[in-house]
N, C-alpha and C positions, 0 to 999 in steps of 0.2 A: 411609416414615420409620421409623427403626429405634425399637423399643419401648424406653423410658425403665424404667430399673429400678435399685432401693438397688446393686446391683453393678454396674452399668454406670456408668463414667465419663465416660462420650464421647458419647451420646447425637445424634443426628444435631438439629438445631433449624431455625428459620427463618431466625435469623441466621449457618448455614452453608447453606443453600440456594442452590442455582446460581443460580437467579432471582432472589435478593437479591444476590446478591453476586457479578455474572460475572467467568467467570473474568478474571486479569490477559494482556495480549496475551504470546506465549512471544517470545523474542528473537529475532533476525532473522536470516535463513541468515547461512551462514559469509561469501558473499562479497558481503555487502551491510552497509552501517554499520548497527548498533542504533543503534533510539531517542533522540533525545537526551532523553526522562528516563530511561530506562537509562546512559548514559553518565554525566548529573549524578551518579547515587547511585554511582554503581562508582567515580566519580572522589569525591566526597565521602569513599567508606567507605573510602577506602584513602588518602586522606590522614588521618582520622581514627586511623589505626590504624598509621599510620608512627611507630613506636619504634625503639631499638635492636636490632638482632637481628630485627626483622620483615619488613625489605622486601623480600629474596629473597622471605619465602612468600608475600608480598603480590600479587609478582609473578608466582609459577607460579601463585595462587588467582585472579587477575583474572579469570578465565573465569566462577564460578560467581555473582558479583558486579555479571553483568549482567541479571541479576533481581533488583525489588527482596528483599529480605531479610525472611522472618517473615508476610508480606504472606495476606491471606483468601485461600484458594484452592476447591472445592470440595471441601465437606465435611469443612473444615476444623474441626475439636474443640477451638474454644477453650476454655479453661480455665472462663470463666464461665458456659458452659453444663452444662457438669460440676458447679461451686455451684449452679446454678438448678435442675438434674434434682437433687441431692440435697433439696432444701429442699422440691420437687414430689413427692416420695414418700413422703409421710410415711405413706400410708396400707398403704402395702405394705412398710415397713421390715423388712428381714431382720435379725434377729438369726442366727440360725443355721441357717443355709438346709437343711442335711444334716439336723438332729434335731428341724426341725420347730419351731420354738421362736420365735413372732414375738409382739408386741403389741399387744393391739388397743387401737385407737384410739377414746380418750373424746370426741374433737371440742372439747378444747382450745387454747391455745395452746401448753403445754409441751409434750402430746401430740404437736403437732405437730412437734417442735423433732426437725430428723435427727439421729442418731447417727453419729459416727465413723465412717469404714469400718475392716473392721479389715486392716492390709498387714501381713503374713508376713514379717519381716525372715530374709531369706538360705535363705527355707521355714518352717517350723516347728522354728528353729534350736534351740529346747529340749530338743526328742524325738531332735531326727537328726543327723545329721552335714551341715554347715552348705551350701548351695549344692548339696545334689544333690535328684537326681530323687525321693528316700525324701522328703524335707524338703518339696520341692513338694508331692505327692500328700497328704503328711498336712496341711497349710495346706489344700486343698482339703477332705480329708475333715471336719477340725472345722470347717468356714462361710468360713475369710477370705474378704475380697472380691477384695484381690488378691496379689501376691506383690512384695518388692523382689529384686532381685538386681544382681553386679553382673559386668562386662564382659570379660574380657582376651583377647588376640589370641595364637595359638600361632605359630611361626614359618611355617608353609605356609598362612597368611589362615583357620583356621577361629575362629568367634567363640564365647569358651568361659564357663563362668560360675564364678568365682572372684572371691572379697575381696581374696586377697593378690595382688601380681605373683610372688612366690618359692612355692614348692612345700610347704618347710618345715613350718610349720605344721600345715598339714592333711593332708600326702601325706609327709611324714618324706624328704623330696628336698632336695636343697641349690639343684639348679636354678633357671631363671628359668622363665616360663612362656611367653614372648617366644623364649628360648631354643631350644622345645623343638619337635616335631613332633607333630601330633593323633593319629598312632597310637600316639606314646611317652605321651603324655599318658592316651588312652583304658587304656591299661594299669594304670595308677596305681589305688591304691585308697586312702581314706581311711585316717586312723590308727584316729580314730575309732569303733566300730562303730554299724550294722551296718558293714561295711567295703564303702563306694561310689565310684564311679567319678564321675569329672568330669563335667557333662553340657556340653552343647554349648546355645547360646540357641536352637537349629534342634529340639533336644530338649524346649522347654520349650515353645516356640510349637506342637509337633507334640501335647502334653496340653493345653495350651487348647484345640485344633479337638474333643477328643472329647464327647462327647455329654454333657449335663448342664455343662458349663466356660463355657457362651457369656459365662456373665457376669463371669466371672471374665478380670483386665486386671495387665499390670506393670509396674513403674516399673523403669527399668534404672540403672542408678547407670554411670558409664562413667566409668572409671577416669581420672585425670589423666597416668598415667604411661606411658598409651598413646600413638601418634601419630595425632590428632584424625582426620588426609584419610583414612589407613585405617582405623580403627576405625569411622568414619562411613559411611564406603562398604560396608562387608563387613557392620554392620548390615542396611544397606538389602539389600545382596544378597541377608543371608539372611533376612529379613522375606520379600522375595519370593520365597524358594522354597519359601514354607510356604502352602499355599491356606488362606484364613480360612475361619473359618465363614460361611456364608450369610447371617446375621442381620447380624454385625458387620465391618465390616472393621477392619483392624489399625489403622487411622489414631484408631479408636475406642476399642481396647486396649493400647497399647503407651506409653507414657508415656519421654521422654527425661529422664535426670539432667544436670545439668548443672552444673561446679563454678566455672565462670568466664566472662566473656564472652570467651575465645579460642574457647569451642564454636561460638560462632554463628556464623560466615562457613561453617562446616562443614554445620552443624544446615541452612542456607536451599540448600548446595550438595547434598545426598544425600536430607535428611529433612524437606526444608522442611513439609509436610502436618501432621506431627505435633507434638502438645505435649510441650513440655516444661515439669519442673519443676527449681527454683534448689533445689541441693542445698550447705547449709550453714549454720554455728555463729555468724556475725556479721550482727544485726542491720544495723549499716553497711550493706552492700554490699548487704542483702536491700531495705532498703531503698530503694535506689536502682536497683533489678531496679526494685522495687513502682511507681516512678515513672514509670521510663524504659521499658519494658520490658510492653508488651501480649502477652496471647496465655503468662502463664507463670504457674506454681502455683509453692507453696514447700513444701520439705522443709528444715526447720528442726531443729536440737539441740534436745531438748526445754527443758533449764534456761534457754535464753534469752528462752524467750516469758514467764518468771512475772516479775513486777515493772511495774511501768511504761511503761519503756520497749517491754518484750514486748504490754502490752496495747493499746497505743497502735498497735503493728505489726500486731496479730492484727486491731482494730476498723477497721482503715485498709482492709486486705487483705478484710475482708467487705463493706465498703463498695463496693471495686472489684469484687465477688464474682470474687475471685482466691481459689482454694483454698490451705487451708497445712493442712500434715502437720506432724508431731511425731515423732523418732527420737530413742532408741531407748528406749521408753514399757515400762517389765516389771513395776513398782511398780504395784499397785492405787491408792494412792494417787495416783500420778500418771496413772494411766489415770482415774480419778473427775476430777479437775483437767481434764483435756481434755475429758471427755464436759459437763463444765459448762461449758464457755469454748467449745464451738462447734467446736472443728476438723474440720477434713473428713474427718481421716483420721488414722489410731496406727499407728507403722509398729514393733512387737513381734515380740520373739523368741518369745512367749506367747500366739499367736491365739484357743487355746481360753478361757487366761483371760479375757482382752480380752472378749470374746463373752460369755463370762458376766458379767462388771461389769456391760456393757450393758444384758446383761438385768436385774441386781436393779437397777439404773438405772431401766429401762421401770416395773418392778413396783412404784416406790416411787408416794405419791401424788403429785399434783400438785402441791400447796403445798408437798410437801418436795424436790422437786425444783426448782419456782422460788424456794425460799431459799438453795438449793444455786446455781444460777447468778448470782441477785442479788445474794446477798448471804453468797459463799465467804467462811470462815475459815480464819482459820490453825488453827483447833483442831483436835487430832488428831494434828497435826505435832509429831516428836521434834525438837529443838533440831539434833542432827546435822544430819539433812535439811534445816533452813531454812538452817543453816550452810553444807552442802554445795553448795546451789541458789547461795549470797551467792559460794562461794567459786570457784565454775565461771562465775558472769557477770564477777566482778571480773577472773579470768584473761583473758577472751573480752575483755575493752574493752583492756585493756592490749597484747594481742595483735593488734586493729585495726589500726592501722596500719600495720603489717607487710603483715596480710594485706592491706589495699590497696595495698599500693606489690606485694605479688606477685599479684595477680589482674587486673592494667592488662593490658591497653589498655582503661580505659574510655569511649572516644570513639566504638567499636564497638557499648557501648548507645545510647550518645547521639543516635546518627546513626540505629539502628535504630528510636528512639524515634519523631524528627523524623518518618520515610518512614511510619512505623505511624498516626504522630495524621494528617499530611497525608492517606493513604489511605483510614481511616475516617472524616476528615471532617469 
């Protein structure tokens, strides 16, 4: 069983155990009918998911839809075992694993209470120029736990790690990055300085296998404005041509972003083993991941979780001990707000900050730290900021709608829901 540690997300448990949980039967050779509950769910999930503009891919995706979707498999890392190894570490919490710097534990209740992890939004997006290899290493060297980054496809299939699809920005290119070819790309160097080169996701998994990284895990953000069957697939491919570390496998570090349920017929065809987490700004839709939807964490905007309705989503989601993240957290003050309200994880452009909050966090007493969770004020807050939080959730509801009517097919959770509660039982 792999060792449970404040960096490790994924931890292997009993409730991913082969023996608890055998495997599901694999589908039936090619020239023998599947299953007929194989055949229910494929034919369910694709009437589910009959919209306009879908059925051609419905139709070329039928293949991978004869398993069901999302389903326990060996060693599978759900999500609530990632909440439950956090909450079970209190005794070895890292603050900051590289300078040595942890807290001991008085054998209380706050004591107890984990700390955020801290997620390196884009590396150590503050010091470096944003998505490269500098960025990563230096997230590693001040403690992060883990790293986010996010996905794009070059035109000869290699999987590359950039925020924009266009060049501009960060490479002073007018190009597409779809466009372009990986030796044209590997050429490129940021505007930025130091002046750095693009890395490749094959680049970043090859610095987690070296010595000292085991615990170290990423969230991959995968761009919407890729096309899902390839971007999906050329992950997996290149997931596998990176040997893990010994300790962990990738199924235990690799975390999938996910901005809509169009990923998942993908996610159960290339990547079904591994977690993903629901990446986005609308409670709505988060919410209905949170219901329909086992087996998923959340990466949430951070202004949406303060309020009410935010707290009702954050206490629901530890209930189900489903993990939720908070992006893009740079404000001490709102890194205080999350380490009080519980979240799993701060996904900042400011890791070394972060890390330090934590610790005068640790370092305060115990009663001032449980008046600070019980019983948060607003005080301390300049009017702007309450204003700014009022004026970022007001846009976000108004903007609902929308985003549901463009995030549909939602009959694709529905259905995965149905097979997920029937499976567990």
């Amino acid at each position: 069983m792999a060792e449970k540690g404040r960096g490790a997300p994924f931890p292997s448990s009993p409730a991913s155990d082969p023996a608890a949980h055998p495997p599901h039967p694999a589908p039936a050779a090619a020239e023998q009918p599947p299953p007929a509950s194989y055949i229910r769910v494929r034919t369910e999930l694709c009437e589910s998911l009959t919209m306009p503009g879908w059925e051609k891919l419905l139709m070329e995706e039928s293949q991978p839809l004869l398993q069901p979707p999302l389903t326990p498999r060996d060693g599978f890392p759900a999500p609530a075992d990632f909440a439950l190894a956090l909450q079970s570490d209190s005794a070895n919490r890292r603050v900051d694993h590289r300078h040595g710097t942890t807290a001991a534990s008085t054998g209380s209740k706050m004591s107890s209470r984990p700390l955020p992890q801290a997620i390196a939004h884009r590396g150590y997006k503050a010091k470096f120029p944003e998505n490269t290899m500098a960025a990563f290493v230096g997230a590693v060297d001040v403690g992060a736990h883990a790293i986010e980054t996010d996905v794009h496809l070059s035109r000869d299939g290699v999987v590359v790690l950039s925020h924009d699809p266009t060049l501009e920005r960060c490479f002073g290119r007018k190009e597409k990055i779809i466009d372009c070819d990986w030796q044209f790309l590997a050429s490129l160097r940021t505007k930025a300085k130091p002046h750095e080169p693009m890395p490749r996701l094959a680049d970043l998994l090859e610095l987690m296998t070296r010595p000292g990284n085991e615990q170290l895990w990423v969230l991959l953000d995968i761009k919407r404005d890729n096309n899902l069957d390839d971007v999906m697939r050329l992950i997996a491919k290149t997931i596998a041509s990176v040997n893990p570390s010994p300790s962990r496998p990738w199924t235990q570090r690799v975390v999938l972003g996910i901005w809509s349920p169009k990923y998942l017929p993908f996610v159960s065809k290339y990547l079904s083993e591994f977690p993903m987490t629901y990446i986005s700004f609308s409670l709505p839709c988060a919410w209905y991941f949170l219901e329909h939807v086992p087996r998923i964490s959340f990466n949430m905007y951070a202004p949406v979780l303060v309020g009410p309705v935010g707290a009702a989503f954050r206490k629901r989601a530890q209930r189900l001990h489903r993990p939720v993240f908070a992006w893009t957290v740079n404000k001490e003050r709102m890194m205080e707000w999350n380490i009080a309200k519980g979240l799993d994880g701060v996904v900042t452009d400011e890791p070394l900050k972060f890390l330090e909050v934590c610790k005068r966090w640790e370092d305060k007493s115990d009663v001032k730290r449980l008046d600070e969770v019980e019983g948060w004020t607003w005080d301390g807050w300049k009017i702007w900021e309450v204003l700014d939080l009022l004026r970022v959730q007001l846009f976000i509801w108004l903007l609902t709608p929308v985003i549901l009517w463009w995030l549909r097919p939602w009959g694709a959770v529905r259905e995965m829901g149905r097979q997920n509660k029937a499976i567990d039982g």
